[in-house]
N, C-alpha and C positions, 0 to 999 in steps of 0.2 A: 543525539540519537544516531543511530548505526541501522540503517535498513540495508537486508541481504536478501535478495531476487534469487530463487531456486526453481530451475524447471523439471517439473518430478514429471517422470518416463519421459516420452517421444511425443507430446502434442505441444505445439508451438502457441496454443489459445490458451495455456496454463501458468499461471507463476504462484508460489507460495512466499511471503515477504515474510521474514523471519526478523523482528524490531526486539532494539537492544537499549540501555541507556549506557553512559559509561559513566561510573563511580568510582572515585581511587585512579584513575587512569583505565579502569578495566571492563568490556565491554559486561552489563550483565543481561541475560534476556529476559523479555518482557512479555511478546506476544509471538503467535503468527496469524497467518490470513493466507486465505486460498482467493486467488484472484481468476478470473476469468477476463479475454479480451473480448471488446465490443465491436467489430468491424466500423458499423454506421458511425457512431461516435467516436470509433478513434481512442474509446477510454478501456483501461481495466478496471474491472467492478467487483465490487465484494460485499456482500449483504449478511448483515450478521444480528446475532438477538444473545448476546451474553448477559449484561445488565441492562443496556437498551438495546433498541430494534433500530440499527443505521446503515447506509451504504458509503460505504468510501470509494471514491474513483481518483483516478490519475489518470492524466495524459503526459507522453512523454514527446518530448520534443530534443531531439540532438541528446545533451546530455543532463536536462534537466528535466522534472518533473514537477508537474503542478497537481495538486489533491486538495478534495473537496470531502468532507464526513457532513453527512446531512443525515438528521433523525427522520426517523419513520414511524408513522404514517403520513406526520403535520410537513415532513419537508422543510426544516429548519434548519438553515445553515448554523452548524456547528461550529466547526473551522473549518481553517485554509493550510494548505503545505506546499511548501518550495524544497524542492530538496535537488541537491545537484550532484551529480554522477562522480565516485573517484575510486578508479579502480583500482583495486587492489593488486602488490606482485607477489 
């Protein structure tokens, strides 16, 4: 998987995650997601109803990221995600 953070206009509480898989060697895309940051928590949130009703969060820390997809309304951990930061040149 290939997750790319993009901050559309000027507000620092927004990210859109652009996720890719690679096939063949070559990235193809799959989704995106509008995230918003949560102060209190520390997490970016994103709540969505495409086939199911779930919110996925992340915390990042340094250069890693931990994410949680939990279904909505029952609150069912779905899965977990580690994903660690490598910047591109």
């Amino acid at each position: 998987m290939v997750y790319v953070f993009e901050q559309p206009g000027t507000r620092r509480d927004r990210v859109v995650l652009k996720a890719s898989k690679i096939v063949n060697g070559a990235p193809v895309p799959m989704y995106e997601v509008a995230f918003t940051y949560a102060p209190a928590t520390k997490t970016w949130n994103s709540e969505f109803k495409p086939r199911i009703h779930g919110r996925w969060s992340y915390q990042v820390t340094d250069s890693v990221m931990h994410g949680t997809l939990v279904e909505l309304p029952s609150g069912r951990l779905a899965r977990r995600v580690l994903v660690r930061r490598i910047i591109s040149q």
